[in-house]
N, C-alpha and C positions, 0 to 999 in steps of 0.2 A: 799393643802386644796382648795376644789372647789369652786369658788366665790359663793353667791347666787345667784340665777336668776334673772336677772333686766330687763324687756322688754319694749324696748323705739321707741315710732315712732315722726318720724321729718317731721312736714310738715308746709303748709305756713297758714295764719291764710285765710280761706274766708269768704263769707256774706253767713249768714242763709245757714250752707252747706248741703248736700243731705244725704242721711241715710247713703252712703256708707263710709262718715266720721265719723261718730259716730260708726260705728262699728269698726272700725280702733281703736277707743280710747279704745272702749272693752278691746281689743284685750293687752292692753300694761300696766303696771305700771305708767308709764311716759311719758306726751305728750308733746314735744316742738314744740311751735310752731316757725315756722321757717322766721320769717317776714324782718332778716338783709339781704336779699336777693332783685333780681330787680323785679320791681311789671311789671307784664305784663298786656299789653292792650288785651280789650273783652275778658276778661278772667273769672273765678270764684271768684278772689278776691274780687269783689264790685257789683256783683251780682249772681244772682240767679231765679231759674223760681216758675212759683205756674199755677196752673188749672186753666183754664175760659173754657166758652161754647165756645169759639173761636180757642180753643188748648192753649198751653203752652206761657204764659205771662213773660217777664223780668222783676227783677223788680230790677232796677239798681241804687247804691247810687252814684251820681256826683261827681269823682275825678279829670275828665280829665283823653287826654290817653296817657300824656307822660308818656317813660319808661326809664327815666332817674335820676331815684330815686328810694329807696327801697320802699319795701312795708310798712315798720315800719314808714316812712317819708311821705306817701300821707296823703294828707287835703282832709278834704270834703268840696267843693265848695260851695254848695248851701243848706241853713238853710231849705227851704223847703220841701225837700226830704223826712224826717222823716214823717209828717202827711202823705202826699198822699200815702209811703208806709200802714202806720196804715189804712186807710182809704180804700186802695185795701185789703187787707189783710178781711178786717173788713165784706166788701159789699161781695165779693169774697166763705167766708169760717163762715161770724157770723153763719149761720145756722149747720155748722157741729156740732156733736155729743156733740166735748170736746171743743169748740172753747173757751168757758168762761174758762177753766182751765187755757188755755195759755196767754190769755189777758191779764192778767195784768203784763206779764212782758211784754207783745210787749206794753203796755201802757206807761209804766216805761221806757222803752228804745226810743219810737217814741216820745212822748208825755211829758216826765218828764225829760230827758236828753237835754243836747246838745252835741254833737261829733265833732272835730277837727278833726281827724286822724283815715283814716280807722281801724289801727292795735286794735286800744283803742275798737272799735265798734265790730269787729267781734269776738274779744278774747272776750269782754264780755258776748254775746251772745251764742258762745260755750260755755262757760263753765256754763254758765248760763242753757243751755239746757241740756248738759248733766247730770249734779250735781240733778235740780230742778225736771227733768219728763221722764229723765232714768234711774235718780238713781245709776251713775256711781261715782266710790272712785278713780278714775285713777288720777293723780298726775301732775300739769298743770304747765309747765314751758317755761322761751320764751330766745330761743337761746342769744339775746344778756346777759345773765347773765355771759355767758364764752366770751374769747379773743380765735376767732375760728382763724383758721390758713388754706389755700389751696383752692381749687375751687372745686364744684362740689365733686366727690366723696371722694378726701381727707379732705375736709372739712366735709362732713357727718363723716367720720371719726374718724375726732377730736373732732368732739361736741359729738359721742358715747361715745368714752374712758373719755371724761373730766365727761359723766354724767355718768358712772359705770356702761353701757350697757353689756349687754350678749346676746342681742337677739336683734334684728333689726328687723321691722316689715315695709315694703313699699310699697308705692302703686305701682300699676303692672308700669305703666308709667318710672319711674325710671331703668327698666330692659335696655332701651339705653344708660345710662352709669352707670350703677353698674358691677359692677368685682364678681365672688365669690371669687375667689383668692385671692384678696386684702381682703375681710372679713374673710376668712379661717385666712391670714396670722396674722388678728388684733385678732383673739379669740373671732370673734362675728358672733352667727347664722344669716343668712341673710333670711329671707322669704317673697314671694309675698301677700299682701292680693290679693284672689279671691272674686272679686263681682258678681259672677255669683250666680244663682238661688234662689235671692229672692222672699217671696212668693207676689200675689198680695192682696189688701187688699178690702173694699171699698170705693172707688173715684171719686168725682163724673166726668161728663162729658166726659165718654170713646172715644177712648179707653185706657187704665192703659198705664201711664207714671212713669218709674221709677226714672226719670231724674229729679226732683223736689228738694224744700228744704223740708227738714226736718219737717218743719211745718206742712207739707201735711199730712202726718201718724199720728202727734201728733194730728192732730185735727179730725183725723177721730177715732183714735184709745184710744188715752188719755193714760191708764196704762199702758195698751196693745202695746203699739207702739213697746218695746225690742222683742216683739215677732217676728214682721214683719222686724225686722234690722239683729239679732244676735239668738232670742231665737227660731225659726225655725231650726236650725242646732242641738238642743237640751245642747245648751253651756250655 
């Protein structure tokens, strides 16, 4: 009897990520985020870009850049950082279309919270975006729930089989040490997301950067944003 189809993508939690992660989440049943892993320095984990008249701005939450600790295990440094994101964010984008849509959870999370620990901050925020303003039912869970075993690709593996995977969904990235062999042999489909041919939208301060967070579409687009992520392909 043929399992039912379970399609699971593993990846590491980042800050405010770019559209081409939430279509990733589309794309799967069940998202792990994969945060028991080593957090890398200037990376996407703790930041992220947004539009100015100057080109493409960081907007980086303070961890510090050793890499000698998981990502589940970075602190956030400095209590500060929350407002003057809100604050860029605010001066930046208050005039877009939907900007009030989104506000009050960038309010709720700059302004209303306080954050120890990256992992705590971006899992909120994803799933907070996805659920709240794209209306996604994908299914959010975070690797340490299992006792993973191996490195690297046998460890993808194992966190597949323990979560009932049938279908594997990764970012292209991953193609330097993913096997199909080793997925043929475990009875799980392996596929690349392509990020190619997104449409563009309107933005301000051209010329159109796809490279941004997430916020960028939401605030320009509002309902409209799954169109410019996933609903261009007609899915």
């Amino acid at each position: 009897m043929l399992k039912p189809r379970h399609t699971v993508a593993i990846l590491q939690s980042n800050y405010l990520p770019w559209k081409g992660y939430f279509d990733i989440i589309h794309d799967v049943d069940t998202f792990i985020f994969y945060d028991d892993v080593q957090y890398t320095h200037r990376d996407w984990r703790n930041r992220n870009r947004v539009k100015t008249a100057q080109g493409p701005l960081w907007l980086t939450v303070p961890v510090g850049s050793r890499t000698d600790r998981r990502i589940c295990d970075v602190r956030i440094e400095d209590a500060g950082w929350a407002r003057r994101h809100w604050e860029t964010l605010r001066h930046l984008y208050g005039q877009a279309p939907h900007f009030a849509r989104v506000a009050p959870l960038l309010q709720e999370a700059y302004l209303e919270r306080t954050w120890t620990h990256l992992s705590e901050l971006n899992q909120f925020l994803v799933q907070r975006i996805a659920r709240d303003f794209l209306g996604l039912t994908t299914r959010f869970r975070d690797s340490r729930e299992w006792t993973v075993r191996g490195a690297k690709q046998e460890r993808i593996l194992d966190l597949l089989r323990q979560a009932g995977a049938t279908h594997y969904v990764s970012g292209p990235a991953a193609k330097d040490y993913l096997r199909q062999e080793a997925f043929d042999a475990a009875g799980i489909a392996l596929t690349y997301k392509d990020y190619a041919g997104y449409p563009e939208y309107p933005q301000p301060h051209p010329p159109f950067e796809h490279a941004v967070t997430v916020l960028d579409v939401l605030f320009q687009l509002g309902p409209e944003a799954p169109r410019a992520i996933w609903g261009w392909r007609g899915a």
